[in-house]
C-alpha positions as CSV (number, residue, x, y, z in Angstrom):
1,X,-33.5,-15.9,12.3
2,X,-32.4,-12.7,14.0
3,X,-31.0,-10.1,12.8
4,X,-27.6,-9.6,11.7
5,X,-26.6,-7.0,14.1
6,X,-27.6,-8.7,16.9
7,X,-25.1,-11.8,16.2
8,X,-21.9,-11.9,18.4
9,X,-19.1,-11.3,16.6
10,X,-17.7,-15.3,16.8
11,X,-21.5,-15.9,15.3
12,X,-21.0,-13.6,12.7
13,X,-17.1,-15.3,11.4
14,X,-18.6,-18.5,11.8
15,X,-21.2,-18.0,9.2
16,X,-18.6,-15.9,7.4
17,X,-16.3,-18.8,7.3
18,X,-19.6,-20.6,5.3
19,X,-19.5,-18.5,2.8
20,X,-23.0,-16.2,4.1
21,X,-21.3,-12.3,2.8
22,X,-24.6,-10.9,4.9
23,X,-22.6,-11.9,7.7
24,X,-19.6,-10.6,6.6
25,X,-20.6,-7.7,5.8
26,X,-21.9,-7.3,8.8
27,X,-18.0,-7.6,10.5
28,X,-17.5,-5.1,8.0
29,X,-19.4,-2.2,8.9
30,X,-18.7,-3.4,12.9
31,X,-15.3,-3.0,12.4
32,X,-14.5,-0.4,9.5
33,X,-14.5,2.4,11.0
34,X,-12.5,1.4,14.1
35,X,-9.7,-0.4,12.1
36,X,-9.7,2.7,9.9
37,X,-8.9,5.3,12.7
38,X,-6.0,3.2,14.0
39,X,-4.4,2.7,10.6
40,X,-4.7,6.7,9.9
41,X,-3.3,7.4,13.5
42,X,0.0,5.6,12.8
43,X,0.2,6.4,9.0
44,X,-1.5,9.9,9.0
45,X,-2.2,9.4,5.4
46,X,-6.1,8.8,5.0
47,X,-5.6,7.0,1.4
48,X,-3.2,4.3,2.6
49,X,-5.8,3.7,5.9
50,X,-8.2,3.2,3.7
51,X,-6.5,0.9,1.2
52,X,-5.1,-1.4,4.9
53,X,-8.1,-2.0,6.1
54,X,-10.0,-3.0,2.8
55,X,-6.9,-5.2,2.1
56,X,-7.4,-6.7,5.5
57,X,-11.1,-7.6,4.9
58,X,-10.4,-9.0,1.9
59,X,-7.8,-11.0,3.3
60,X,-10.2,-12.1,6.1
61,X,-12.7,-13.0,3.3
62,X,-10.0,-15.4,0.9
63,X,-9.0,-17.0,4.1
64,X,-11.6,-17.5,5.4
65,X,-11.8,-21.0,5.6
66,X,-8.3,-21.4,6.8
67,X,-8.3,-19.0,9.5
68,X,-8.6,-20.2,12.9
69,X,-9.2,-17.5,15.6
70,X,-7.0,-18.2,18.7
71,X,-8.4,-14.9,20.4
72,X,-11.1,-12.1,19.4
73,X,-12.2,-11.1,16.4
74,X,-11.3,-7.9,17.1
75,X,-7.6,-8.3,18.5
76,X,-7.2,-10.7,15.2
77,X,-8.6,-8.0,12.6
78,X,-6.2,-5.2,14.8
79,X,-3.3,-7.5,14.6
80,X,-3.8,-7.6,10.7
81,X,-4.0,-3.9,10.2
82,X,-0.4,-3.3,12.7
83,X,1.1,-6.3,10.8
84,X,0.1,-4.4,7.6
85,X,1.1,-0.7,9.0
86,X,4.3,-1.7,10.0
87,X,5.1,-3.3,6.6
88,X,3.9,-0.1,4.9
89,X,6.0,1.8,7.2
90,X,9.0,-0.3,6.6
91,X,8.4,0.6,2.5
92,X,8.0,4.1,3.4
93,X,11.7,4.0,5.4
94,X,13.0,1.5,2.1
95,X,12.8,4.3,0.0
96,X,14.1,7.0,1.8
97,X,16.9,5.3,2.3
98,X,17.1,4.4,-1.4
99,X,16.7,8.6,-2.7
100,X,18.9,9.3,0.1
101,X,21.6,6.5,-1.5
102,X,20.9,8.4,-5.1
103,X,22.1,11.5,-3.7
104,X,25.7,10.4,-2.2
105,X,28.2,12.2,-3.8
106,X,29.6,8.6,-5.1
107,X,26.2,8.2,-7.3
108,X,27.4,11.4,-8.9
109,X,31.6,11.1,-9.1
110,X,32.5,12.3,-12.7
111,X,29.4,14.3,-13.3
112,X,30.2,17.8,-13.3
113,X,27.2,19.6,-11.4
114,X,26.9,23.0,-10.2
115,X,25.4,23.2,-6.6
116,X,22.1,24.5,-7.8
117,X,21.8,21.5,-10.3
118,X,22.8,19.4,-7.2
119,X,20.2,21.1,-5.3
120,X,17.3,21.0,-8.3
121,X,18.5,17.3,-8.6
122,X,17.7,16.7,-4.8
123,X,14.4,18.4,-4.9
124,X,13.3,16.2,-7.8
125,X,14.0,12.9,-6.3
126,X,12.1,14.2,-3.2
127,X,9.9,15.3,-5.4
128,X,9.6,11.5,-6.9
129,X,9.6,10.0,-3.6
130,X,6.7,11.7,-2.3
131,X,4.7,11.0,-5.0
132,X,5.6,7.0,-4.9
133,X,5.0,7.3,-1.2
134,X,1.7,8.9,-1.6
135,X,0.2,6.1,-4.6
136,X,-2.0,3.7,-3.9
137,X,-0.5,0.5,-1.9
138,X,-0.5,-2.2,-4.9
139,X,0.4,0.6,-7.7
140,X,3.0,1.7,-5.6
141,X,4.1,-1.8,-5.0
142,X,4.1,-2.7,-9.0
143,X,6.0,0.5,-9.7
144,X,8.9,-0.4,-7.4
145,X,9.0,-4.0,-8.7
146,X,9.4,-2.5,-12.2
147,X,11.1,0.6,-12.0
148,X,13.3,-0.1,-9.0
149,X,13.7,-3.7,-8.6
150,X,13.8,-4.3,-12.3
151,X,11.5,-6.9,-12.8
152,X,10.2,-7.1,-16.1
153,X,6.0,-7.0,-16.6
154,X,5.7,-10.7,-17.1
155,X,7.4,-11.7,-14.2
156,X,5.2,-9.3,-11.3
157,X,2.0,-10.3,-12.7
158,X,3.3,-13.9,-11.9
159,X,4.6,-13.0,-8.5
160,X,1.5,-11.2,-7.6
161,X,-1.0,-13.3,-9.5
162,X,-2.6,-10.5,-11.8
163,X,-2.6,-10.1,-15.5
164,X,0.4,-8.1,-17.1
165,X,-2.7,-5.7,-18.5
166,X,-2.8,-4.7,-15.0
167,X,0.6,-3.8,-14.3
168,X,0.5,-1.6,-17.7
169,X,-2.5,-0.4,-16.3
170,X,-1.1,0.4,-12.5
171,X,2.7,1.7,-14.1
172,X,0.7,4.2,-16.3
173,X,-1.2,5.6,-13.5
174,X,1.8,6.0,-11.5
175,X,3.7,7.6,-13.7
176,X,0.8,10.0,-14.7
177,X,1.1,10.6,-11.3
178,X,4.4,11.2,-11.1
179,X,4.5,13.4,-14.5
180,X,1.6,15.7,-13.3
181,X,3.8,15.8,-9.8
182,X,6.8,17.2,-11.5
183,X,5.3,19.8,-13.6
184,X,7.4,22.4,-11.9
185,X,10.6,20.8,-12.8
186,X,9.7,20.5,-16.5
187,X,12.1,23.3,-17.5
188,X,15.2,21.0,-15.2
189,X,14.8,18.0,-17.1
């Protein structure tokens, strides 16, 4: 048998698709890199590049079996990481929209505020956002189901099919983040 890197790409999926990980893995290292660089150009964040394209080759790898490839290899795994940018991009404009909701003056009707605890108060929810923004995708996704969707532990480790351990696990870290973040507002709050 030959080797590996000298399998077309369609070769390669195909023994994929039976289960061979050599092949795979071969796919990986083909396209990692390449999948990579188009994920940080339209995100400029290296971490959430990073955490795309491994989610699209694990994605590849469940499905496998049902995938059927209408065009390239290539143009499928690029469509993957664009579908997956866009929806990151989407969460990234959710949000800013969300802080920028927090800070109407209706969210604070009643509360009597000076302008520089207005302005503190603004700088700490940026503060906040730019931390969310910048955590890992499926932390960040199991924060905002608990802390800003409301859903309780129980019911996102149904929804996303992980054990409520590792949403404790993945809230902790974010709000370790978070805390470490906003050490310089420590004397606000």
């Amino acid at each position: 048998m030959p080797l590996l890197e000298t399998h077309t790409d369609e070769l390669l999926y195909q023994l994929s698709k039976e289960g061979d990980f050599a092949a795979f893995n071969e796919l990986y290292k083909r396209y990692w890199k390449v999948l990579f660089a188009l994920a940080n150009k339209k995100l400029n964040n290296l971490y959430d590049a990073e955490e795309i394209v491994q989610d699209v080759f694990v994605d590849l790898w469940n499905q496998r079996e049902k995938t059927v490839l209408t065009h390239s290899l290539k143009s499928y795994l690029a469509g993957m990481v664009k579908f997956k940018v866009y929806s990151k991009l989407a969460l990234y404009s959710k949000r800013q929209q969300n802080a920028a909701t927090l800070l109407t003056a209706e969210a604070y009707q009643g509360a009597e505020l000076s302008a520089d605890e207005l302005f503190r108060l603004k700088e700490l929810k940026e503060e906040i956002a730019l931390t969310v923004n910048s955590l890992p995708e499926r932390c960040r996704l199991i924060y905002t189901l608990s802390r800003e969707e409301g859903l309780t532990h129980k019911q996102i480790a149904s929804d996303l099919n992980i054990s409520e351990k590792t949403i404790e696990t993945q809230i902790t870290r974010a709000l370790r983040r978070i805390r470490v973040a906003l050490q310089s507002f420590i004397s606000f709050l």
